[in-house]
N, C-alpha and C positions, 0 to 999 in steps of 0.2 A: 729265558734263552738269551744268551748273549751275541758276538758280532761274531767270537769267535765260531760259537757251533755251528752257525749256518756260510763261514768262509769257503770260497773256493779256492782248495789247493791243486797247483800242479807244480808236477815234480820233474826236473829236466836233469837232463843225461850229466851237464857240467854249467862249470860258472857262463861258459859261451854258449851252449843252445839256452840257457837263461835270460843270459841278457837280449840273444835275439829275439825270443819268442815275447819279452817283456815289450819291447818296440815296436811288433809287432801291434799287441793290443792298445800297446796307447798310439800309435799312428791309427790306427783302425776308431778309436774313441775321438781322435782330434779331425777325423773327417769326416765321422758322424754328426758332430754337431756344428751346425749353420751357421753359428754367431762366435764371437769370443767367446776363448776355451781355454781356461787358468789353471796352471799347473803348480803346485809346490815341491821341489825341488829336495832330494835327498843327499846327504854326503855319502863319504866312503869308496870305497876300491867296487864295490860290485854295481851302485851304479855309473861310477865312470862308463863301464864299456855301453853299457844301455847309451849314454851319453853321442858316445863317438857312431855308434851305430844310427841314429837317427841326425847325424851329419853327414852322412854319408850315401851313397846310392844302395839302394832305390830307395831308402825312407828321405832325403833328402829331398827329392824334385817331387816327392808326393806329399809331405809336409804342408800342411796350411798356418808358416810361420806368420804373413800377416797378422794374424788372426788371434794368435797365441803369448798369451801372457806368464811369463816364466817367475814364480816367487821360491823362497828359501826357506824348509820348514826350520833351520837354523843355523846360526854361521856361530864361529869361534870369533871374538873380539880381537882383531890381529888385523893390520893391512890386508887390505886385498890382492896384494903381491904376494905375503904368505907363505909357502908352501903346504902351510896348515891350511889356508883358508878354504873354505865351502864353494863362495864363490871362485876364485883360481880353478880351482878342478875344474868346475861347469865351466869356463872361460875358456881352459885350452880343449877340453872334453866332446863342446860346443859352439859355445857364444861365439867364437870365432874363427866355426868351419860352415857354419849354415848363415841363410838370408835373413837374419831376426832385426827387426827394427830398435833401432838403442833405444825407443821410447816404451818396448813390450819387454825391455828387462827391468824386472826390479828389486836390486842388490841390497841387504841389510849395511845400514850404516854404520861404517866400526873406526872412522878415525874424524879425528878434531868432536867429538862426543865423549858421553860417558855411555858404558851400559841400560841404565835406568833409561836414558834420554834415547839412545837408540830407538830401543822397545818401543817405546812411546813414539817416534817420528814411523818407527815401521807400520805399528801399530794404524797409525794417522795414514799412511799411506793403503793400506788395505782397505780402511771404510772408505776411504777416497772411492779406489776404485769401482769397490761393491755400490756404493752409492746410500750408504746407511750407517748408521753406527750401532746398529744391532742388527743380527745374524737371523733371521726366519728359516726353518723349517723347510718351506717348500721353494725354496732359491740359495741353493748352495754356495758358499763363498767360490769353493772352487770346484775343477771339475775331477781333477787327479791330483791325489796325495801319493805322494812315492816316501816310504817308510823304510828307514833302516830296524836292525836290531842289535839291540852291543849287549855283550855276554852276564849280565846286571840287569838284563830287562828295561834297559830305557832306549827310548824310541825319541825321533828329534835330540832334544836335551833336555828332556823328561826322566832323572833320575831317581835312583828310591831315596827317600829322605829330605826332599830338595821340597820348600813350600810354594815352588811354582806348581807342584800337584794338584792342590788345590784352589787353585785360581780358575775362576768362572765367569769372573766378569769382563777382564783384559782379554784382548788376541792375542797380545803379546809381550812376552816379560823376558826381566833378566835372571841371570841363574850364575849366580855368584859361589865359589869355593867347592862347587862339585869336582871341578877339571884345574887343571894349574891358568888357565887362562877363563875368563868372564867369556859367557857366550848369551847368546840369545835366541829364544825358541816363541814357535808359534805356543799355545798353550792348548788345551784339549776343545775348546769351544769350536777355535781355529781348523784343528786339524780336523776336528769332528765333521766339518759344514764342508762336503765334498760329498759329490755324486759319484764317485769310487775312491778307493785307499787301499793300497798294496803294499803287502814286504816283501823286499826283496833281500835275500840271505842265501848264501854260501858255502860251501866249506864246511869241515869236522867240527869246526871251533863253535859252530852255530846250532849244534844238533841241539846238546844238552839244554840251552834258555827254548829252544821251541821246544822241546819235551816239554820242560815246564809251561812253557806256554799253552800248548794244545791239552795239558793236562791241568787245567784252572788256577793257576797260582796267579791268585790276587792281586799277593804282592807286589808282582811285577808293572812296572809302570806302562807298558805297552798293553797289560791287557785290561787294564783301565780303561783305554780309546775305545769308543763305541760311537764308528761313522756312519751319518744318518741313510749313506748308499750302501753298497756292495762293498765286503774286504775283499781280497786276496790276497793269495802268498804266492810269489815265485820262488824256489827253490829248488838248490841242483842237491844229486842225488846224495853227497856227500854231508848235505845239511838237514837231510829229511829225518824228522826224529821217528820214534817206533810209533807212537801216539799221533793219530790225527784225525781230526773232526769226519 
């Protein structure tokens, strides 16, 4: 049995009852838990709005930003001015409409580095925080993984062909010649050590990779991931494929 069969999907009217009801559950997740509550951070147009919505009222004065520590499950190697960049989006999206402490953000490194050396200081920066340099079972690195999906099946920048697939030992590597730009991703160990993980996906363009998705193709980089919590899928009605768990 895999993460996929036993996933919970729900299927919403459009890209906006999506993102609201996705902020919903994670403001409801982030007030649930007592202590610091680590989030890994999605690119793309459909979490932006999830983004602005939890900057905003009512998820804003009910947020426990204190508390909450914001990571990137991958950036594109590019300043963080950008318009490409991962972080940018989270920046105007978020980072600078709610109360978050600059010491609870923590943005991958992409200039005066190389790729390789990023990884590596993100890397260092993750055990840091976790307080280990190996990942247990019953203490999640994080507590919400928010997932894209690109029409290729890779999730993060987990591509098909790419030998960051098979890396098990690192949190974090680079991913060299997939994209016209160097980026860097969590790696599946990463993404795996979360006490939930969600996709969120959109639109016509998304149906067909989650057909295949929800219909067992391997190949797919995305359904490799198998996280030690809860999946889910938010998806609006335009992305719902026929096939699903």
């Amino acid at each position: 049995m895999t993460a996929f069969s036993t996933a919970a999907v729900e299927v919403l009217a459009d890209s906006e009852a999506l993102a609201r009801r996705a902020a919903g559950w994670l403001l409801a997740a982030a007030q649930a838990k007592r202590d610091t509550f680590a989030v890994a951070l999605s690119g793309g147009s459909t979490p932006r709005r999830l983004y602005e919505l939890l900057a905003a009222p009512p998820c804003r004065e009910a947020f426990p930003w204190t508390r909450t520590h914001w990571f990137w499950g991958d950036e594109r190697f590019l300043p963080h001015d950008d318009k490409e960049s991962n972080y940018r989006m989270v920046r105007e999206a978020l980072l600078s409409r709610a109360p978050i402490p600059a010491a609870n953000i923590h943005p991958v490194p992409t200039e005066g580095t190389t790729p390789e050396d990023a990884a590596a200081a993100y890397e260092h920066a993750l055990q840091s925080f976790y307080g280990a340099t190996t990942l247990a079972p019953e203490r999640p690195l994080f507590d919400i993984v928010l997932l894209g999906l690109g029409p290729e099946g890779h999730t993060a920048s987990l591509f098909p062909g790419t030998t960051i697939l098979e890396e098990r030992r690192h949190w974090v590597g680079a991913v060299i010649g997939a994209k016209p730009e160097p980026r860097t991703t969590l790696t599946y160990p990463a993404l795996e050590s979360s006490r939930e993980a969600a996709f969120l996906a959109a639109g016509e363009g998304k149906r067909a990779v989650l057909d295949r998705l929800f219909g067992g193709d391997a190949a797919l980089p995305a359904a490799r991931l198998q996280p030690q919590g809860a999946l889910r899928f938010f998806l609006d009605r335009a992305a719902a494929p026929g096939r699903r768990p």
